[in-house]
C-alpha positions as CSV (number, residue, x, y, z in Angstrom):
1,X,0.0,0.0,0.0
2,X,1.5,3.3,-0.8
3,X,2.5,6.0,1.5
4,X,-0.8,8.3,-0.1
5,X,-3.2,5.2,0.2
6,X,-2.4,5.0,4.0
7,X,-2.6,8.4,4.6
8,X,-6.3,8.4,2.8
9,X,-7.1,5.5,4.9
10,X,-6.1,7.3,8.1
11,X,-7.6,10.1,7.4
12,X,-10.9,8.8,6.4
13,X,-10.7,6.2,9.8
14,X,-10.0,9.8,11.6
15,X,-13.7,11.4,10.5
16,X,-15.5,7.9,11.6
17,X,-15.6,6.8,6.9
18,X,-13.9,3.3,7.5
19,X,-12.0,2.5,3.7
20,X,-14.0,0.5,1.1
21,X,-11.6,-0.9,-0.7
22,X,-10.4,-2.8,3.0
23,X,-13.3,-3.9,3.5
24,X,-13.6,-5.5,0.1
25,X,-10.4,-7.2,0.5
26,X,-11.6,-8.2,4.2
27,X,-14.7,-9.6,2.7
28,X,-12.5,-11.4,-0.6
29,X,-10.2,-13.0,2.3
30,X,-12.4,-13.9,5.4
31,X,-15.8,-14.6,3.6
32,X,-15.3,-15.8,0.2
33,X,-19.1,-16.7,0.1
34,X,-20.5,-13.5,0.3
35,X,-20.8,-10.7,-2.2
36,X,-19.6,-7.3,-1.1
37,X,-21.9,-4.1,-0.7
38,X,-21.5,-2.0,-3.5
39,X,-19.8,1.2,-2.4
40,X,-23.2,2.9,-1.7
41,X,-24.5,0.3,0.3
42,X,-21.5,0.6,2.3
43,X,-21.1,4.3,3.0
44,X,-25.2,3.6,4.3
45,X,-24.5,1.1,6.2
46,X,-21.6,3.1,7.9
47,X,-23.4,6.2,8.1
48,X,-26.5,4.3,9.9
49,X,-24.0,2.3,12.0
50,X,-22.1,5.4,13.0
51,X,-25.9,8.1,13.3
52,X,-28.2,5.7,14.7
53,X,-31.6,5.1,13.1
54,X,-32.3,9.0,13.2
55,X,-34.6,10.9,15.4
56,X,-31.3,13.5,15.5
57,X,-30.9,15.4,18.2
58,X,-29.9,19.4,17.6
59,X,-27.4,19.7,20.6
């Protein structure tokens, strides 16, 4: 992995948007049976995992 692709990683780890293509290589090595999300499926499920199933709060 390149010095750039790391720092892109980190960086999206350090605002709470875990790395897609990790995940797909995750998924590829550790559960060769199932299909990965497509990138938009992904960033929902991360946003719902990470918001909550809404009723957002203001403060």
């Amino acid at each position: 992995m390149s010095l750039f692709a790391r720092l892109a990683e980190t960086a999206r780890l350090m605002v709470g948007l875990p790395d897609y293509d990790t995940y797909c290589r995750h998924v590829a090595d550790h559960h060769p049976e199932r299909t990965p999300m497509t990138r938009a499926e992904f960033f929902r499920e991360r946003q719902q995992a990470h918001y909550g199933s809404g009723g957002g709060r203001c403060c």
